[in-house]
C-alpha positions in Angstrom: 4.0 53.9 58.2 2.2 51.3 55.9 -1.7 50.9 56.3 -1.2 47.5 57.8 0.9 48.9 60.7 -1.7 51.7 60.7 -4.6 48.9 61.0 -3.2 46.8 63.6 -2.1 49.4 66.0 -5.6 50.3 66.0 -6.9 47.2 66.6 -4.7 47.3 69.5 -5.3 50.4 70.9 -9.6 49.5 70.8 -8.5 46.3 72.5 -6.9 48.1 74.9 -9.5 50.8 75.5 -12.2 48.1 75.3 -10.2 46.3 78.3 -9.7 49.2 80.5 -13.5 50.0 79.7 -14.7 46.2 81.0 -12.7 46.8 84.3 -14.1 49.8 85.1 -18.0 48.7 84.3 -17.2 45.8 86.2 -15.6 47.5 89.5 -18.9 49.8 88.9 -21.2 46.6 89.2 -19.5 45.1 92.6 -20.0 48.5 94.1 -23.6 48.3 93.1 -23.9 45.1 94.2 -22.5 45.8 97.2 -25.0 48.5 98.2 -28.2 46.6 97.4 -27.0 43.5 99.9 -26.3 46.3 102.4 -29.4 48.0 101.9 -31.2 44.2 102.4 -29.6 43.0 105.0 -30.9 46.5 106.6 -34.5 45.8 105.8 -33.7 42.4 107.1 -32.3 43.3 110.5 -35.5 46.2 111.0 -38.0 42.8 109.8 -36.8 40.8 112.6 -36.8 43.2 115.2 -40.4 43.8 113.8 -40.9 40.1 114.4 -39.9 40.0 117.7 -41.6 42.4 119.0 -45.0 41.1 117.9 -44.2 38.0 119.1 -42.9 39.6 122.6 -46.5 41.2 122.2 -48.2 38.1 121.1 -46.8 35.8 124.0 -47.5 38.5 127.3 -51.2 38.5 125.0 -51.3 34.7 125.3 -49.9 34.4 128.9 -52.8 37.1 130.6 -55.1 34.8 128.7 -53.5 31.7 130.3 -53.8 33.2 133.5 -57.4 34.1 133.1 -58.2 30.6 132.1 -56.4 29.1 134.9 -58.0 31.3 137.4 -61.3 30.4 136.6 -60.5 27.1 136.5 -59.4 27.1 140.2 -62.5 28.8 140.8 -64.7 26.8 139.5 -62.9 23.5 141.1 -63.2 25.5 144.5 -66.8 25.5 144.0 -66.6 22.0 142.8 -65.2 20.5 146.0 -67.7 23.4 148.3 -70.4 21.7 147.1 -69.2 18.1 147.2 -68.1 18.9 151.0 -71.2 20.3 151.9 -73.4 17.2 150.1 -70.6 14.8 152.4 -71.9 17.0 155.3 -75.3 17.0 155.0 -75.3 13.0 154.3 -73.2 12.5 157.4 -75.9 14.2 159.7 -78.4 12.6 157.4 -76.6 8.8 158.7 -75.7 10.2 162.4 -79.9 11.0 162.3 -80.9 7.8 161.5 -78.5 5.9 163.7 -79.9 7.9 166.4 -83.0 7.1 165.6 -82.5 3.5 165.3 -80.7 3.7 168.4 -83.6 5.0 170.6 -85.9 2.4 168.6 -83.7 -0.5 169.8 -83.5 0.9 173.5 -87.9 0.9 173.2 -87.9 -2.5 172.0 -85.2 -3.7 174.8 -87.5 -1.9 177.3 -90.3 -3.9 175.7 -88.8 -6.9 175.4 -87.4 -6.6 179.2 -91.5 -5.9 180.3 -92.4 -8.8 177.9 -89.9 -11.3 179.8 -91.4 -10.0 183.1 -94.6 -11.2 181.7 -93.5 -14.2 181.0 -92.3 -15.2 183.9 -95.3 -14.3 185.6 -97.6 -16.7 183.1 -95.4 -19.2 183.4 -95.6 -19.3 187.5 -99.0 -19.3 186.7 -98.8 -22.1 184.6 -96.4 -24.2 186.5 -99.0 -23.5 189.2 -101.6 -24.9 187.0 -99.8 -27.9 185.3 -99.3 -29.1 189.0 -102.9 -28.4 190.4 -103.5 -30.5 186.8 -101.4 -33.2 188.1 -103.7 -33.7 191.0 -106.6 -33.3 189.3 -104.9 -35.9 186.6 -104.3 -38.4 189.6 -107.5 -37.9 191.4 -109.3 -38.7 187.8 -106.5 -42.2 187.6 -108.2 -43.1 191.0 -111.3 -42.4 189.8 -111.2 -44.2 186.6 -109.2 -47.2 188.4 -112.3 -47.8 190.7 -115.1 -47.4 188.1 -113.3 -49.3 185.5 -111.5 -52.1 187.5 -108.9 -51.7 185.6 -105.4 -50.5 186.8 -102.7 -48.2 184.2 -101.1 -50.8 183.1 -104.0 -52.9 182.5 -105.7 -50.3 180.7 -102.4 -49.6 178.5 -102.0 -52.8 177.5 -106.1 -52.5 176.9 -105.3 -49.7 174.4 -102.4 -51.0 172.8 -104.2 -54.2 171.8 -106.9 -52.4 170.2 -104.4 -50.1 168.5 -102.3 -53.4 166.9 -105.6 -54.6 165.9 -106.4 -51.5 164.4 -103.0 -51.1 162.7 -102.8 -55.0 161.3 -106.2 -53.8 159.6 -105.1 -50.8 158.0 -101.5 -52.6 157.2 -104.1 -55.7 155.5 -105.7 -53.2 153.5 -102.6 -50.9 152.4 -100.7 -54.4 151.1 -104.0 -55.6 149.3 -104.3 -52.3 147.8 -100.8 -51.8 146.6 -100.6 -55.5 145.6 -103.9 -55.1 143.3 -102.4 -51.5 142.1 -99.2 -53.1 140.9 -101.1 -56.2 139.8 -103.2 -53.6 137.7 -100.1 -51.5 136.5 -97.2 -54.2 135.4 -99.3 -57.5 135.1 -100.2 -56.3 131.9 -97.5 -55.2 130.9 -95.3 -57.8 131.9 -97.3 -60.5 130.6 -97.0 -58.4 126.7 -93.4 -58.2 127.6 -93.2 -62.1 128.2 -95.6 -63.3 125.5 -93.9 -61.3 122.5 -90.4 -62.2 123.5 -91.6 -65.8 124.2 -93.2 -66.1 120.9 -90.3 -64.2 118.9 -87.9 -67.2 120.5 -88.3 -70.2 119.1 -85.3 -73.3 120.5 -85.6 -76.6 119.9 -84.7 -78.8 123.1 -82.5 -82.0 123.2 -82.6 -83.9 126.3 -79.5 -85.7 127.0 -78.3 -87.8 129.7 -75.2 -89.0 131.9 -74.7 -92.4 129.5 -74.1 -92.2 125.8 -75.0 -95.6 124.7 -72.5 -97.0 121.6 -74.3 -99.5 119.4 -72.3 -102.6 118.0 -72.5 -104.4 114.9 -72.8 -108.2 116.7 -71.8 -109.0 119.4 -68.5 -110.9 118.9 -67.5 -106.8 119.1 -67.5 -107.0 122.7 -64.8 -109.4 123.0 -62.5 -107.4 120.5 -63.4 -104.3 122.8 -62.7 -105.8 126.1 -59.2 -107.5 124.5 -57.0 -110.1 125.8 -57.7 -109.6 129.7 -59.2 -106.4 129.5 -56.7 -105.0 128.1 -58.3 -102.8 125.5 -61.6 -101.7 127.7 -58.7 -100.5 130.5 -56.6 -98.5 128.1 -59.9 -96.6 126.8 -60.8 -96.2 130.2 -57.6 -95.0 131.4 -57.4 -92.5 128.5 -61.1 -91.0 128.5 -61.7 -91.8 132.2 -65.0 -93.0 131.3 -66.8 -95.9 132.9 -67.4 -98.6 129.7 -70.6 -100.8 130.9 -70.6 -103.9 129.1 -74.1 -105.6 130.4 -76.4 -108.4 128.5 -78.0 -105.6 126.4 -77.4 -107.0 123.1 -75.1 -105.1 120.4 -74.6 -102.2 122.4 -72.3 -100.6 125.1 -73.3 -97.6 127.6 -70.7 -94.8 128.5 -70.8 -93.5 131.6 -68.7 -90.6 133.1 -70.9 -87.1 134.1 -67.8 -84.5 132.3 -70.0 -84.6 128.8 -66.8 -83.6 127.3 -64.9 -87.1 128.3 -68.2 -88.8 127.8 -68.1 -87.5 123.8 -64.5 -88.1 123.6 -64.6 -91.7 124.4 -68.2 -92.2 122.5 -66.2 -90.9 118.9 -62.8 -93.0 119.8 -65.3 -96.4 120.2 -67.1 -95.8 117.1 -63.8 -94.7 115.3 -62.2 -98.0 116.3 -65.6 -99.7 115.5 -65.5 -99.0 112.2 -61.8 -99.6 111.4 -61.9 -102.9 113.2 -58.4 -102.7 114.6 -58.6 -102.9 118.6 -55.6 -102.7 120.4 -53.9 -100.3 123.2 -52.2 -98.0 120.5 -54.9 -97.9 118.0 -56.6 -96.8 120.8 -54.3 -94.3 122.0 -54.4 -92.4 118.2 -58.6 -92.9 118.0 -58.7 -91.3 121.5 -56.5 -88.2 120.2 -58.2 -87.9 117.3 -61.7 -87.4 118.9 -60.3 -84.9 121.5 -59.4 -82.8 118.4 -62.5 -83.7 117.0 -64.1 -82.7 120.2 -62.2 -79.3 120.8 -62.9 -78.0 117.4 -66.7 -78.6 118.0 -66.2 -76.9 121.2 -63.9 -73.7 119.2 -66.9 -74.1 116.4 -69.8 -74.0 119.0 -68.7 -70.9 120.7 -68.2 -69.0 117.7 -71.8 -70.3 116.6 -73.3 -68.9 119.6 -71.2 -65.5 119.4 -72.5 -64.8 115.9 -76.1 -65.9 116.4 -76.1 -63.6 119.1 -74.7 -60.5 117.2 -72.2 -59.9 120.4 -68.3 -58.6 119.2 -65.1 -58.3 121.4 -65.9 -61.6 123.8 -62.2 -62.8 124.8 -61.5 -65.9 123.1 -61.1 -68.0 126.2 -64.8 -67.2 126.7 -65.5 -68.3 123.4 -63.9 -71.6 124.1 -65.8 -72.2 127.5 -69.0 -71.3 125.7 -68.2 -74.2 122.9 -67.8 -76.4 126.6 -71.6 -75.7 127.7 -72.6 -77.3 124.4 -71.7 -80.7 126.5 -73.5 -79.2 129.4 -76.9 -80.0 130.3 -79.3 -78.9 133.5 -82.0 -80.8 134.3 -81.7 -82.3 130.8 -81.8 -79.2 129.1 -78.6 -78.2 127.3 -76.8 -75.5 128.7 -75.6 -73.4 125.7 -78.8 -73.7 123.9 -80.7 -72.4 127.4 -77.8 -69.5 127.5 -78.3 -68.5 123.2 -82.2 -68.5 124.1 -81.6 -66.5 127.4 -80.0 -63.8 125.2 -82.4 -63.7 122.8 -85.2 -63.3 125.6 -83.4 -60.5 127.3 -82.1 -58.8 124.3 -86.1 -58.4 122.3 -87.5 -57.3 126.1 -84.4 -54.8 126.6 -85.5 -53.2 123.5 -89.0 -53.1 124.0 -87.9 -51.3 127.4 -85.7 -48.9 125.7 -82.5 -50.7 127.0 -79.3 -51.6 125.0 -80.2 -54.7 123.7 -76.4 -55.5 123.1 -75.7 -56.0 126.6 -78.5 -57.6 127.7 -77.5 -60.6 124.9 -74.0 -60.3 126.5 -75.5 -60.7 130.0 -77.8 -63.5 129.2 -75.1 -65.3 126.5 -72.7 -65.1 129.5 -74.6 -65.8 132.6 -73.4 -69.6 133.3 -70.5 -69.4 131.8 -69.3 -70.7 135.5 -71.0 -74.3 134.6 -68.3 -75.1 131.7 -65.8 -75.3 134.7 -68.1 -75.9 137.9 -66.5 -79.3 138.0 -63.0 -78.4 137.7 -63.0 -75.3 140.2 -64.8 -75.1 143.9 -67.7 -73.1 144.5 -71.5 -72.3 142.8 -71.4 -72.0 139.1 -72.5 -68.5 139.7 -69.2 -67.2 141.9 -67.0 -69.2 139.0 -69.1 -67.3 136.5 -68.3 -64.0 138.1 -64.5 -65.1 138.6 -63.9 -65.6 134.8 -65.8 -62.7 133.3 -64.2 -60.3 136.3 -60.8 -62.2 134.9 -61.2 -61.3 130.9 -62.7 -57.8 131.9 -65.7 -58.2 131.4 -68.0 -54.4 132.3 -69.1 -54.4 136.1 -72.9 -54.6 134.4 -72.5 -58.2 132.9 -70.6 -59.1 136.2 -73.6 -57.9 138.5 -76.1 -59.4 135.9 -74.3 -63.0 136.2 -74.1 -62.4 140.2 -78.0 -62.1 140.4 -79.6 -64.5 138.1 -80.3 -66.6 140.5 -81.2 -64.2 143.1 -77.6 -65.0 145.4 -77.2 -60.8 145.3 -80.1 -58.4 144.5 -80.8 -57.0 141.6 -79.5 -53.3 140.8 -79.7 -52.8 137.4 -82.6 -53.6 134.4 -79.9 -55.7 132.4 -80.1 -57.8 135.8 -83.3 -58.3 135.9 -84.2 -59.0 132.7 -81.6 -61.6 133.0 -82.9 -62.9 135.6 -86.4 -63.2 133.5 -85.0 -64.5 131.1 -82.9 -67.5 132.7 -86.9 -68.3 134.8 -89.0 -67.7 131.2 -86.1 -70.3 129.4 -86.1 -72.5 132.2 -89.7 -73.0 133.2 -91.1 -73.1 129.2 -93.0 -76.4 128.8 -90.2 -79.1 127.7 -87.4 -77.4 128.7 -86.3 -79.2 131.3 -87.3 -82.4 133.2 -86.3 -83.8 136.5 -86.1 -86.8 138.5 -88.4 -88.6 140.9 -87.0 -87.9 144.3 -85.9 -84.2 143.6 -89.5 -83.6 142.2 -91.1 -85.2 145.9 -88.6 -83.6 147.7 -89.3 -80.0 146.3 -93.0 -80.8 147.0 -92.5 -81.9 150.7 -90.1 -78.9 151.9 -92.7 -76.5 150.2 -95.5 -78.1 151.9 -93.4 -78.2 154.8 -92.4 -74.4 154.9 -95.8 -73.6 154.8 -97.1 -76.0 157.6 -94.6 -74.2 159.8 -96.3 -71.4 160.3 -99.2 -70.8 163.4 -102.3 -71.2 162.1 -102.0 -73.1 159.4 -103.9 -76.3 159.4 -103.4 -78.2 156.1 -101.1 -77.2 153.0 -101.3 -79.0 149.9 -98.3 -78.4 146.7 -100.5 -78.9 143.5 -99.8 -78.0 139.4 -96.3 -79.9 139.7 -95.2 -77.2 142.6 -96.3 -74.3 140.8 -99.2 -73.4 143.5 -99.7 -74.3 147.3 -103.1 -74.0 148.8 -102.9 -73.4 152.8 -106.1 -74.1 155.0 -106.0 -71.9 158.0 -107.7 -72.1 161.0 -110.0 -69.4 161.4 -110.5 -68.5 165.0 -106.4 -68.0 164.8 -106.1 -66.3 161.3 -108.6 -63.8 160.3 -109.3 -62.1 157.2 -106.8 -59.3 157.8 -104.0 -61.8 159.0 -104.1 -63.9 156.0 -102.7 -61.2 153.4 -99.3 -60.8 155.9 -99.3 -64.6 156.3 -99.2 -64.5 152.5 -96.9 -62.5 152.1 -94.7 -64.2 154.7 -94.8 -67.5 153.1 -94.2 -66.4 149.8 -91.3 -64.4 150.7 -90.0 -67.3 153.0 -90.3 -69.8 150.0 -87.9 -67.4 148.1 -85.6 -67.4 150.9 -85.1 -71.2 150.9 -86.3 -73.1 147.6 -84.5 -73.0 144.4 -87.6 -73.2 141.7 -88.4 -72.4 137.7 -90.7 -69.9 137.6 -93.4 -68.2 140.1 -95.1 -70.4 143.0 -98.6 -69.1 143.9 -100.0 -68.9 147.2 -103.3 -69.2 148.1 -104.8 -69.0 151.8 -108.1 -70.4 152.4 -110.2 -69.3 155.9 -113.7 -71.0 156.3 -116.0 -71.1 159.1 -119.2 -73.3 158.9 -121.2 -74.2 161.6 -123.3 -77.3 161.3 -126.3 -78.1 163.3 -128.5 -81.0 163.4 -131.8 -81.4 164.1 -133.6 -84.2 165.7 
């Protein structure tokens, strides 16, 4: 054989040898193997039974102490509810005691209320017993002091109730005089600083107007042209203003005459329109006459607003507006309404504030308080209930209605706005050269209030001096005494109230004299 042969057969043979050695190593090794898992799993099985029995050992441990805790813990409830039971016990008696007690307290006080009833009875036998041997001894006394006195019961009663009215017309004298001189202490002052500073902070000039608006002419061949062919011209302005054109023997002038102011300031612009232009006849007329009731309604539109802004009031309805541009036409007693109602809410705003009161609604209040007279001639009833009517109408507050209701003293007052109001409207109205009035109603005002106080008993002479403002009343004194004459008064002042309309305050003064006159000879 050749060395290459020799070489690889050797090479096989380790290869086999090295293959058959690797199996057997390897057989070797799972046998190994195999006994170290069996010897584990061994150890394992002897570790768990190890386990289990401490923990077999561990739970009857834990469950003797479970037991022990939870008889102790039954006994100590047991005592727990023993003692509550037995404190429940001893409270009950403690309650079933006192009841007792008060029990046989209330059956002592029955019994002594039971002997006090008996008493009772018996005093008040006694007393009936006495009240009627009182009676006679009542009746014998009567008898008695019917013969000394002469007088019978009912003489004597109506003996003592005479000298008790007496007695109680003094004392009523003096309470009135002293609670007239306390309030005259207390709010005259007062009052007359109140008056004086809102008087002197208001400052209106007055224009006295009249029923007739009188037109002057140029000459006097005017007239003619006015009155036309026939009257023609004079009856159309008539017809269209319905005012009364008086064409006398005054020289170069014609007088108006119609009491709506409005129509009477209409037809005054249309004649002095057609004055001036010189053409007179029924359709010239006709446009002069529509031109001036423009004219006229935007002085009325331009009034009202005039009087809303001097008076700082906001939100009046314009419809109000409007009728307050009417009063500007208005006059009472010659005193022109809208100025009197702008100077009434000046008045009552500057004494609202110096009371602490809104002054904005006492301007509304006295701005708006005869509203009613812009339409007193086109609706029935008193300027005051129109008044009410219209401002109730544009939703007006329930204040400025009550204020306009009682400025004249038709409802009384319930508010301060109404009574300052009310102030106001008498401070505006009665001021020096505010208003004037006629002849007859002056006399007449004089003779009812000398008349109202001649009516009552007593009274021998009255006398109305200082243009109505004070009355003087002579009493007779052997009817009126000194006591009497504060109620009599007070009756006649409040009795003037009642029944005159007046500016202002009346005074009433009562005069008692006695003289007695001698002569010698």
């Amino acid at each position: 054989m050749t060395l290459p042969v020799t070489i690889l057969l050797c090479v096989v043979a380790l290869a086999i040898g090295a293959g058959v050695s690797g199996a057997v190593c390897y057989r070797m090794g799972i046998e190994h193997r195999k006994k170290i898992a069996e010897a584990q799993i061994g150890s394992a099985e002897e570790e768990a039974k190890r386990i289990v029995e401490e923990a077999g050992k561990q739970a009857e441990s834990l469950k003797k102490e479970k037991l022990v805790e939870a008889k102790d813990a039954l006994s100590r409830s047991r005592m727990e509810t023993e003692k509550e039971l037995k404190e429940r016990r001893s409270e009950v008696s403690r309650q079933e005691r006192r009841v007792q007690q008060k029990e046989e307290t209330l059956d002592k006080k029955i019994e002594s209320a039971e002997k006090k009833d008996e008493n009772v009875q018996r005093k008040l036998k006694q007393a009936e017993a006495k009240l009627a041997e009182a009676e006679k001894v009542k009746e014998n006394q009567l008898t008695e002091l019917e013969r000394i006195s002469g007088f019978t019961t009912e003489q004597a009663k109506e003996y003592l109730l005479k000298s008790l009215e007496d007695d109680l017309v003094h004392e009523k004298a003096v309470k009135i005089a002293n609670y007239e001189t306390q309030a005259e202490e207390e709010c005259e002052a007062k009052a007359r600083q109140l008056i004086s500073l809102a008087i002197a902070r208001c400052a209106a000039d007055q224009v006295s107007e009249s029923a007739v608006s009188v037109v002057p002419l140029p000459n006097e061949e005017m007239k003619g042209r006015i009155i036309g062919r026939e009257g023609r011209n004079i009856r159309a302005l008539e017809q269209l203003t319905g005012v009364d054109l008086i064409i006398d023997d005054t020289p170069e002038a014609i007088t108006l005459s119609c009491f709506d102011p409005v129509r009477r300031e209409v037809a005054r612009l249309s004649l002095e329109k057609l004055i001036q232009d010189g053409r007179i006849h029924p359709t010239r007329i006709e446009e002069c006459v529509d031109k001036a009731r423009r004219e006229v309604e935007q002085t009325i539109k331009s009034e009202g607003e005039r009087a809303v802004l001097e008076t700082n009031i906001h939100g009046l309805n314009h419809e109000l507006v409007k009728l307050l541009g009417r009063l500007h036409y208005r006059t009472s007693y010659r005193q022109n309404v809208l100025n009197h109602s702008i100077e009434v809410a000046h008045l009552a705003g500057m004494m609202a504030s110096e009371l602490g009161v809104d002054p904005t609604l006492a301007r509304r209040a006295g701005l708006l308080h005869d509203i009613g007279k812009a339409l007193s001639h086109e609706i029935e009833g008193s300027h005051v209930q129109i008044g009410v009517d219209v401002c109730r109408k544009y939703k007006e507050s329930p204040e400025i209605i009550h204020a306009i209701e009682a400025h004249h003293g038709d409802v009384e007052c319930h508010s301060v706005i109404a009574a300052l109001v009310q102030a106001a409207d008498a401070i505006s109205a009665a001021r020096p050269g505010a208003r004037s009035e006629n002849f007859e109603n002056y006399i007449k005002r004089l003779e009812k209030l000398e008349d109202i106080c001649s009516s009552y008993d007593g009274v021998e002479k009255s006398f109305a001096i200082q243009a109505g403002r004070e009355v003087r009343i002579m009493v007779y004194p052997d009817k009126v005494d000194d006591d009497q004459m504060v109620i009599v008064a007070r009756e006649i002042a409040q009795k003037i109230e009642q029944e005159m309309d007046y500016p202002g305050q009346i005074k009433v003064n009562i005069i008692r004299e006695s003289r007695a006159v001698e002569y010698a000879k």
